[in-house]
N, C-alpha and C positions, 0 to 999 in steps of 0.2 A: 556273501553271507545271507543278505534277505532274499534268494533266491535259492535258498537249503532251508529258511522259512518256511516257502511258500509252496517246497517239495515236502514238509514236513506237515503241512497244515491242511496236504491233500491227502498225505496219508492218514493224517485224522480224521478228514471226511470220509475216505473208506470207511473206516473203523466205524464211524459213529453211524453213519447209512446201514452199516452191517448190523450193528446192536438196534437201528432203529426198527426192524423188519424182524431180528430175531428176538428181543426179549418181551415186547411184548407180544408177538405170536407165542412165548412159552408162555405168556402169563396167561394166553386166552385159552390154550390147550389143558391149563392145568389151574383156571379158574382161579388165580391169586391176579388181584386187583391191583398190587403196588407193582408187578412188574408191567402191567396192562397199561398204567396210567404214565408208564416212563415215554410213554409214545410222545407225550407232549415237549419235555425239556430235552430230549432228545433234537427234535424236530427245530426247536431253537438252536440247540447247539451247531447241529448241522447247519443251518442256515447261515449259523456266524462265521464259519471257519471256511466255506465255500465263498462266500465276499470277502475273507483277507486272501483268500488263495484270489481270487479274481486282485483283488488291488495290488498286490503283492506282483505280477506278472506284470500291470498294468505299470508298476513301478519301474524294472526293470525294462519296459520299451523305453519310458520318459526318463532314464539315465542312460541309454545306449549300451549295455549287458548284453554284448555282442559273445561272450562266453554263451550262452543260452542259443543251441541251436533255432528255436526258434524263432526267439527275437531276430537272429542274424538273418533266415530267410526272408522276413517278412518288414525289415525296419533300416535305417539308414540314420548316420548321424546329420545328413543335409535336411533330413526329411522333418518338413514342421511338426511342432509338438501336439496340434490338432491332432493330426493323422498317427504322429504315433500312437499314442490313446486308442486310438482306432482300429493300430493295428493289431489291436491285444485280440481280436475276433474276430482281423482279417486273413486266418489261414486256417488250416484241418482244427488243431489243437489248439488253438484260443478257442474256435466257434464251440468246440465240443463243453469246452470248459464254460462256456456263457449258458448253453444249453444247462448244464449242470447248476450253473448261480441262478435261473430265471426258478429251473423245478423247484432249488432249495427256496428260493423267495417265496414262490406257491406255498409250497408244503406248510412254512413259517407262517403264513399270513393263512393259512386252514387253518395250525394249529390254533393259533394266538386268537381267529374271531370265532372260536368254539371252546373255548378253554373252559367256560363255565358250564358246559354243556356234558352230561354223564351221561355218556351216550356212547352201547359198543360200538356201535356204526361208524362214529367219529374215528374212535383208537382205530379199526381196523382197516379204515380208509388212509390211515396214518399209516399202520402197518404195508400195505400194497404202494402207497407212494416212498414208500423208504426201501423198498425191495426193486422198482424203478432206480430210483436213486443210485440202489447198490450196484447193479447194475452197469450203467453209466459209468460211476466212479472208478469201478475196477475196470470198465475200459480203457479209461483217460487213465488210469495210472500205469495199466501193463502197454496198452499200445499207443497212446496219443498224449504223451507228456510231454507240456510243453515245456517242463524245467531241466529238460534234460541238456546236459553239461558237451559244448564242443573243446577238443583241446588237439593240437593247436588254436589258441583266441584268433580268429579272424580281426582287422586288422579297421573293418566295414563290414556292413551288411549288403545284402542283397535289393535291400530295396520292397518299399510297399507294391503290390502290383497296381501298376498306373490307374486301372479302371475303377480299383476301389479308392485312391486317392481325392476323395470329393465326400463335403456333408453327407450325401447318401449314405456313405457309410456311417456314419455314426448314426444316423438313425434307422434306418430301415433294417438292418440285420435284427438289432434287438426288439425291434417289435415285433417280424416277424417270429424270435425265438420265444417271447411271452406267447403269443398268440399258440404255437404248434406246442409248447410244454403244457400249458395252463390245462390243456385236454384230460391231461393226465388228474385233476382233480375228478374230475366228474366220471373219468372211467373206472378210479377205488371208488368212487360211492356208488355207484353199480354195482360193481363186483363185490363189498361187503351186504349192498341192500340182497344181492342174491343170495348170500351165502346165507343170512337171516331170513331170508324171503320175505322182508318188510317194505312192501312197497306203499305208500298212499299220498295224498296230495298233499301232505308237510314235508315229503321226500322231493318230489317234485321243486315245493318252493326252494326247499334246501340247495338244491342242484342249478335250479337258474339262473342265478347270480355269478356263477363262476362260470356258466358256459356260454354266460352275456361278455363281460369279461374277458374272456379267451377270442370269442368271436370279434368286440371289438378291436383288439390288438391285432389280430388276424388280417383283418379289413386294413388297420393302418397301416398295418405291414406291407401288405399286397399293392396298395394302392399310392405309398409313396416309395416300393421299390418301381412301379408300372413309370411314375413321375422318373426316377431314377433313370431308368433304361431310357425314354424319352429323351432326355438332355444330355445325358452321356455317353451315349454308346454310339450316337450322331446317322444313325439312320431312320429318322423320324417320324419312326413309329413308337405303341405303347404298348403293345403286348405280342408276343411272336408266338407262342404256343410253345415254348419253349419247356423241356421236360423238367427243369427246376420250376419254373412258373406253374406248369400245370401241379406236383405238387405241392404248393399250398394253396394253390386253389381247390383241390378234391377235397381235402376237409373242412373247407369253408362253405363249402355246397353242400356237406353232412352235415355241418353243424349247423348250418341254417333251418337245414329240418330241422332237425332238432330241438331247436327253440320254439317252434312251432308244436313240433309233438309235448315238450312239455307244458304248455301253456292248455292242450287240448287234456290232457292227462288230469291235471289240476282241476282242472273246471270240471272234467264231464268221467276221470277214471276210466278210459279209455285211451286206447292206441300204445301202453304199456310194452307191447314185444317193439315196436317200434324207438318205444326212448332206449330201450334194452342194447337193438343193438346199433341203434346211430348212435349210442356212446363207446361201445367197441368200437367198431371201423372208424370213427371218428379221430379216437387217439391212435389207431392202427396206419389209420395215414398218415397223419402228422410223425410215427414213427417211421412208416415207408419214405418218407419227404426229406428224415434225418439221412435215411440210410442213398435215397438216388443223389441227395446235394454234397455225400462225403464221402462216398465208395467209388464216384467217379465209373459207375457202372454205366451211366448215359451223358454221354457227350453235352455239354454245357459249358456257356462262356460263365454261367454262375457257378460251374461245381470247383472243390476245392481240392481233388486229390483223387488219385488214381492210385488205387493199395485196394489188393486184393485180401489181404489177409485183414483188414479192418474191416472191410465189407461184408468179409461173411459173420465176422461177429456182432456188428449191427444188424447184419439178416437174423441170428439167432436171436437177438434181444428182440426184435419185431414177431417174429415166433414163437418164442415163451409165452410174449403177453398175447398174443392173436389168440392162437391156439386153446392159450389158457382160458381169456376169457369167456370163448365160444364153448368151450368143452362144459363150464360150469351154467352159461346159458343155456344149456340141452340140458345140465342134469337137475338144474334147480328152477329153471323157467316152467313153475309149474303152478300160473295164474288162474284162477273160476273165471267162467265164460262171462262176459258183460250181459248187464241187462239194458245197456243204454241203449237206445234206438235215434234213429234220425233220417230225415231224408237226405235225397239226391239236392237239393237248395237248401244248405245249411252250411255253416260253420266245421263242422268236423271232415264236410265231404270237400270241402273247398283244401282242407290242411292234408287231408290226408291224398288228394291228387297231387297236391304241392310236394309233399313226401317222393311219391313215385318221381314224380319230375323230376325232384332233385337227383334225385337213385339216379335214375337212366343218365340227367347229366355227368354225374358221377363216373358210372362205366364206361360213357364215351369217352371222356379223357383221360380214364384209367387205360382203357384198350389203344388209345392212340400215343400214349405214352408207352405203352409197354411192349406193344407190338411188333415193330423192329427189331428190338431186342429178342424177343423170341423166336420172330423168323429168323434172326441168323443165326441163334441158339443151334437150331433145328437141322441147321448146314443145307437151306431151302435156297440161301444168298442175300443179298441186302434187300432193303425196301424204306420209303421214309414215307411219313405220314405229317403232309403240311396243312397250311391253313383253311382249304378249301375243305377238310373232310372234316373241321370241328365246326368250322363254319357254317355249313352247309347242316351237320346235324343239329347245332345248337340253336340254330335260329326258331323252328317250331317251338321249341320247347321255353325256349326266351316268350317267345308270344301268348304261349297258355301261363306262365307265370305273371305275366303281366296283367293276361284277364283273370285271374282269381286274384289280386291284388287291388286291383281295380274293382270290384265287386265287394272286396273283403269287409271294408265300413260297414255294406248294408245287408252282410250275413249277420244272424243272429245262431244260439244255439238253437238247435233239431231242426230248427223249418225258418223258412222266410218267408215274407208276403212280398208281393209282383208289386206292389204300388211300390215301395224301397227302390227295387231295381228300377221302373220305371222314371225314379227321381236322377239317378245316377246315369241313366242312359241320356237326360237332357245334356248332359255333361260335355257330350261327346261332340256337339256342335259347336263349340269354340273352341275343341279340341283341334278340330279338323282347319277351323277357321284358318289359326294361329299357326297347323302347321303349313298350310299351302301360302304365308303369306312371308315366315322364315324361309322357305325353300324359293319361292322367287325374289325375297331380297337378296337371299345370296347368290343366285347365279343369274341376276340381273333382267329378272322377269322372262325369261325362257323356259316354256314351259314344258319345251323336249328333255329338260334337263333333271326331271320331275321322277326319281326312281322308286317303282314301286314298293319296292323292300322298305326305301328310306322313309316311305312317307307314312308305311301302317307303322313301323315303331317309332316314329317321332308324333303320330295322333296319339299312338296308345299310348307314348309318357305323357303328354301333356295332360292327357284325361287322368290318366293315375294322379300326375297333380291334384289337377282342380278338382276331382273326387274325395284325395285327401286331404285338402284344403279347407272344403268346404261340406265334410263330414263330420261334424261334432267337433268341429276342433277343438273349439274354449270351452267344451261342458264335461272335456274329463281327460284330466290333466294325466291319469294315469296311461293313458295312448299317447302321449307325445310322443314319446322315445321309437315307440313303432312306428310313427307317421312321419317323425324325423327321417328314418331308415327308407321308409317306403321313397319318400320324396325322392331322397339322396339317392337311390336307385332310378326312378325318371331321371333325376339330371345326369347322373353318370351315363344313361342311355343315351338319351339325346347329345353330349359333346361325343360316344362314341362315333355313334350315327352318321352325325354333320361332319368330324374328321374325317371319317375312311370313305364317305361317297361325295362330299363335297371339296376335297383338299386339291391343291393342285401342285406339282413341284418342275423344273427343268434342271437339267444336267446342261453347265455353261463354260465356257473357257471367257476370262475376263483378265485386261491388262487396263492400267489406272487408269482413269478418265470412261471406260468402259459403262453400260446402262443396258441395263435387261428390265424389261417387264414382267407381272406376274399377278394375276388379279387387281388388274390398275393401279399395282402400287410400284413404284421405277425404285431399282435397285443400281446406286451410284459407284464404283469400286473407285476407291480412293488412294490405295498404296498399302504397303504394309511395311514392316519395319520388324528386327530381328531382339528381341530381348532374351533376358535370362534369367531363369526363375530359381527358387533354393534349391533344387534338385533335379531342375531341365532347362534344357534350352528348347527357342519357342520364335516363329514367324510366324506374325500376326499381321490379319490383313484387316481395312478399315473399308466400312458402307455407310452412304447416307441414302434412307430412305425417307421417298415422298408420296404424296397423294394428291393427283390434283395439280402440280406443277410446286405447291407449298412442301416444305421442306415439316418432317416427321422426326425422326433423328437417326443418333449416329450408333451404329452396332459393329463387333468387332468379331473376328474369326477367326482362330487362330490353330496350328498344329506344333503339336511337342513332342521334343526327343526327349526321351530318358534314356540317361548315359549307361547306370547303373545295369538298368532293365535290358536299353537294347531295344525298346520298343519306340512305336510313333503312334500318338493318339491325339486325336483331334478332340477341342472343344469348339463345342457349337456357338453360335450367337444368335440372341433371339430376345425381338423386339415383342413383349406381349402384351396380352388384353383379355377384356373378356369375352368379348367375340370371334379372337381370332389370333393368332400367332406368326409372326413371320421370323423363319428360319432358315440359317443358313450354314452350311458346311462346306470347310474350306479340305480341297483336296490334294494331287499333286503340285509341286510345281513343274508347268510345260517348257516355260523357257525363264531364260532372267528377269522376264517383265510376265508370264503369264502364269495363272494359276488356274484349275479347274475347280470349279466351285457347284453344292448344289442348292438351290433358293428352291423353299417350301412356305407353302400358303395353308393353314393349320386355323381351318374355323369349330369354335367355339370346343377346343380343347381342352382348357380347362377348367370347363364343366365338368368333364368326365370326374380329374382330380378333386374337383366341389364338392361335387357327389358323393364321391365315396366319403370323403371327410365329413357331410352330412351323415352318412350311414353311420358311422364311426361313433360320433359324437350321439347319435338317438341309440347305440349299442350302450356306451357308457350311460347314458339318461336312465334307461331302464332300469340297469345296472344298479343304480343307486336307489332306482324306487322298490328294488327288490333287495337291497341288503339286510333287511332286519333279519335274524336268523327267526326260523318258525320250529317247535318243539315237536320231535318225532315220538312216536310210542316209544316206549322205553324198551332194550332186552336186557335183562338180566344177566349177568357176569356168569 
């Protein structure tokens, strides 16, 4: 019965998305204010009835409503109640369905912190996120309903898929799906400031808070799915290039600009076609991101489904809004030429090369994501694009954002004075100091071992530091949150850095009593022993690790069967710190006494993770020093 609720109460979300998008667009076409102004209770309503459909679904995992095809693929009555919960938006049609509760939550929380505000900009930003919305909903209802009824009742489910089976999932999915929705506020208020062609620097502040916002979520998202992949997927790395990961990456690199262009907009009324369309392609991607993680168009151990006919109607809904908004960008992007001026050492020239940078990083992992796929479109044959060719072009471009970053304290607006930069360039020799004296503690005063790549991006973090550090910190409180960000990007640098040139691992075959070394630290195998978990069985092998002959402790490794699934997935074991990680993967079994294992030495790794959670938290900081809403020119009804 709560499960014809909660197919009931989606079909009210249809309905109410539909009248949120159509009546007050009739009330703006025919200038009557009571149907204009329904945008708001609307916008509520919607919101409510999209979180009982979400709880309502989430109900049905946590009683076992194995009637609900859904639930039956994705859910199991062994399976802890953590994970069920979890698995409400571990398949196609939960995720889509969460996508739809994060937009409704947006829209909700537009509407409610402008309610007082009589402002067409607002309704008709309402009106363009309810036509979204509609969207969406009519997806989820004609193709990806999760309520939809199996008969004959299954008996059991199918089971969570193993590798979402871990906290990961409950957090990283929905942060990512805040982060890649949230876009969608700030691309109606584009598209309505166009359609008024009210642009000015109360518009600007209006907009940065929610793309502060978005951006943070983004970042948490990114950065504790990277944590995720890290410790689960048991190959000891944090990011593969992987075509799910490169989309949410591509519009966190727009939207980076972005906040920048708006902040240059603000201050100086300039760079306007720039906020214009890094807020298109910004939500354009995060649409692209929905449609490459759920159309199963590119191969991914992240993507969720392989359907062709859902695919192309996400392509069309990324089409609408693309097409649409760029069409009305040409016909209404019709801004007076600026009278600002500024040099080549200034503030707006530093943002606006930081813009290009981002662009270009952009298209490089647009083109290497998409690539393949086109070449065998073309019937040319296969081809793959790995790590060496994002790598290879990312690194320049990483370098010049770090020197305009590193600089950026002591731009001012139109011009700078050289005495500034020459304060910020002392900087640089305890930068250097500290880093040649990290790279031979860790590989043990060898100075062969000194790679040049490693050693300009861990000066240049460090000097981004102490630059930010010791840049006005405590005289204005209102940069915190950008210095936060900044920081938290040097340290995410540098544990990337020291991980991927300073790590060491071996591939071992070990039977009890067995000892491997690995960066001086001895790896003791101790035995394992065979357990059995609420929905797998599981041989877990025991290590004691030492240093120095003194005893460190005890870490455990294990692989499990799921019965269900069918699968075997290894949990890693891993002794950490803040300098350094030691990790272990436990592999075949060779014989009845042997196992192969592989032992990884993982320095200053979870920096990386620090970092971004610094950037994160100076995202939100901002965020909050920019919430006050600011009054835009009025338009008339």
């Amino acid at each position: 019965m709560l499960a014809e609720l909660g197919f009931i109460s989606l079909l009210l979300t249809v309905g109410l998305t539909f009248f949120l998008w159509l009546l007050p667009a009739y009330g703006l076409w025919q200038k009557q204010s009571i149907f204009f102004q329904l945008a708001f209770p609307l916008s509520y309503l919607y919101t409510i009835f999209t979180v009982i459909t979400l709880v309502l679904l989430a109900y049905a995992f946590a009683t076992n409503d194995f009637s609900l095809e859904y639930v039956a693929q994705h859910s199991n009555s062994n399976l802890p109640l953590f994970y069920k919960i979890a698995a409400t938006w571990g398949g196609h049609e939960g995720s889509m369905l969460f996508w739809l509760f994060s937009l409704s939550v947006w829209t909700g929380l537009f509407a409610w912190l402008n309610r007082h505000a009589d402002q067409k900009i607002i309704c008709t930003a309402l009106i363009i996120m309810g036509l979204i919305s509609f969207c969406f909903a009519l997806f989820i209802l004609c193709l990806s309903n999760p309520f939809h009824r199996l008969f004959p009742i299954p008996l059991e489910g199918r089971d969570l898929n193993p590798m979402l089976q871990d906290i990961g999932l409950i957090v990283h999915p929905p942060l990512l799906y805040l982060g890649y929705v949230g876009f969608a506020v700030n691309f109606s208020l584009v598209i309505a400031a166009l359609m008024y062609q009210q642009f000015n620097a109360a518009f600007a502040r209006l907009c940065r808070p929610w793309v502060l916002a978005s951006w943070a979520f983004l970042t948490a998202g990114i950065i504790l799915g990277s944590w995720w992949a890290y410790y689960e997927l048991g190959w000891g790395g944090w990011w593969f290039w992987d075509p799910v990961e490169n989309a949410s990456l591509m519009p966190w690199l727009l939207a980076t600009a972005l906040l920048h262009c708006l902040i240059v907009y603000e201050k100086r009324g300039i760079l306007l076609y720039w906020v214009m369309l890094l807020s298109i392609f910004t939500f354009a991607l995060s649409l692209l991101g929905t449609f490459i993680v759920r159309s199963g168009v590119l191969a991914s151990v992240h993507a969720f489904t392989i359907d062709p006919q859902r695919g192309h109607a996400l392509l069309l809904i990324f089409f609408l809004f693309v097409i649409g908004g760029l069409t009305l960008f040409a016909l209404r992007a019709n801004t007076p030429p600026s009278i600002v001026r500024f040099q080549w050492l200034s503030k707006e020239s530093a943002i606006l090369i930081s813009n290009i940078v981002f662009t270009l990083a952009t298209l490089i992992v647009f083109v290497g994501t998409f690539y393949p796929m086109i070449f065998t479109m073309m019937g040319w044959g296969s081809i793959s694009v790995g790590t060496p060719y994002f790598n290879h072009l990312f690194l320049p471009l990483l370098l010049i954002v770090l020197l305009l970053i590193i600089f950026s304290p002591q731009f001012t607006w139109q011009r700078i004075t050289l005495s500034r930069l020459n304060k910020a360039s002392l900087l640089l020799i305890p930068a250097i100091l500290l880093t040649i004296a990290q790279i031979l503690y860790e590989t043990n005063f060898q100075l062969k071992a000194i790679s040049p790549v490693a050693f300009i991006l861990l000066t240049l973090s460090w000097w981004l530091c102490f630059n930010t550090l010791f840049s006005h910190w405590l005289r204005d409180k209102k940069q915190w949150g950008m210095r936060f960000a900044h920081i938290g990007l040097a340290i995410s640098i540098i544990g990337g850095t020291m991980s991927n040139y300073y790590a060491e691992e071996m591939s071992v075959k070990m039977k009890a009593g067995d000892t491997q070394t690995l960066h001086q630290y001895q790896f003791t195998y101790l035995g394992y022993r065979n357990e059995i978990g609420p929905n797998y069985t599981a041989e877990r092998t025991f290590f004691n690790i030492s240093h120095n002959n003194s005893n460190i402790a005890q870490i455990s490794a294990e692989r499990r069967f799921y019965d269900v699934r069918t699968m075997n997935m290894s949990e890693v074991g891993i002794l950490w710190g803040w300098t350094h990680d030691l990790y272990i993967v436990m592999g075949n079994k060779l014989s009845p006494t042997e196992f192969a294992f592989r032992l990884h030495y993982k320095p200053y790794i979870r920096w990386l993770w620090f970092g971004g959670l610094l950037a994160m938290l100076g995202g939100f900081f901002a965020m909050w020093q920019a919430r006050k809403p600011r009054q835009i020119n009025q338009v008339s009804l």
